[in-house]
C-alpha positions as MATLAB code, in Angstrom:
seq = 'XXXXXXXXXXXXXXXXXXXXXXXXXXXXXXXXXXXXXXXXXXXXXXXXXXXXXXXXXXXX';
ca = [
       0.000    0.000    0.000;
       0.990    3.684   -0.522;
       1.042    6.126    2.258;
      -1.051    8.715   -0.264;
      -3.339    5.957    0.042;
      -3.461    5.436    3.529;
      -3.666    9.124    3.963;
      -6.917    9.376    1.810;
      -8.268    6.397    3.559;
      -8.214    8.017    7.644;
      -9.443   11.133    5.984;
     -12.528    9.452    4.551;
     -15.576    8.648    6.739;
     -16.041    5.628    4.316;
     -14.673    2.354    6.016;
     -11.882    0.477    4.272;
     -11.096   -3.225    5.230;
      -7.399   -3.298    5.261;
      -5.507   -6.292    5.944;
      -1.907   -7.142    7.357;
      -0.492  -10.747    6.584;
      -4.743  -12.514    6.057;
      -5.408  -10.514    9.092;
      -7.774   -7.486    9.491;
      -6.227   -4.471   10.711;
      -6.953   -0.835   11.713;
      -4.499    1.715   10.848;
      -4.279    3.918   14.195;
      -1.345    6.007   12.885;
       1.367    6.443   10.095;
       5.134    7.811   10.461;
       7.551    7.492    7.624;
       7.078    4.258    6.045;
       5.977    2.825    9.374;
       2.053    2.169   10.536;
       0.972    1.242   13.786;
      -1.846   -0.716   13.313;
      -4.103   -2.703   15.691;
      -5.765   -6.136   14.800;
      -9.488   -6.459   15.040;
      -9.395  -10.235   16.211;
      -7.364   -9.599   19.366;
      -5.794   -6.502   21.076;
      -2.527   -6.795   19.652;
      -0.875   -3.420   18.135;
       2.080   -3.815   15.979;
       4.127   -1.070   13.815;
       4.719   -2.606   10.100;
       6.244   -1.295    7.152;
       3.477    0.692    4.668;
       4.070   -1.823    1.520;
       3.082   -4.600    3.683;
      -0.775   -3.323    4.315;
      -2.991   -3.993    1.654;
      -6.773   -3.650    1.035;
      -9.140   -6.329    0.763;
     -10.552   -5.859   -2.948;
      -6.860   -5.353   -3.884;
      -6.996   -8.556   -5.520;
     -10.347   -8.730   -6.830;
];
C-alpha cells in the first residue's frame, strides 16, 4: 500500500477493510514508512512497514 493511500483512507468517513499478513487491521497512525496498526481479532498493536498493508478488494 501507498502512504497517499493510507492518507486518503483516515481522511474518509467511508470504512476500508485493510488487511496485514490474512489478518484485518486498523491503521491507528502512520510515520515514515511505518504504521501502527491494531488487529481487530485480538488486542494486539504492531508497527509494520506501509508496503506490507494492503486492502481487501486489492486482488479482486
Amino acid at each position: 500500500m501507498k502512504i497517499e493511500r493510507i492518507q486518503e483512507m483516515l481522511k474518509s468517513k467511508e470504512k476500508t477493510d485493510v488487511f496485514y499478513e490474512d489478518r484485518p487491521v486498523w491503521i491507528q497512525d502512520i510515520h515514515n514508512n511505518m504504521a501502527t496498526v491494531g488487529f481487530i481479532d485480538n488486542n494486539e498493536e504492531r508497527d509494520v512497514f506501509i508496503e506490507d498493508l494492503y486492502e481487501d478488494n486489492l486482488y479482486n
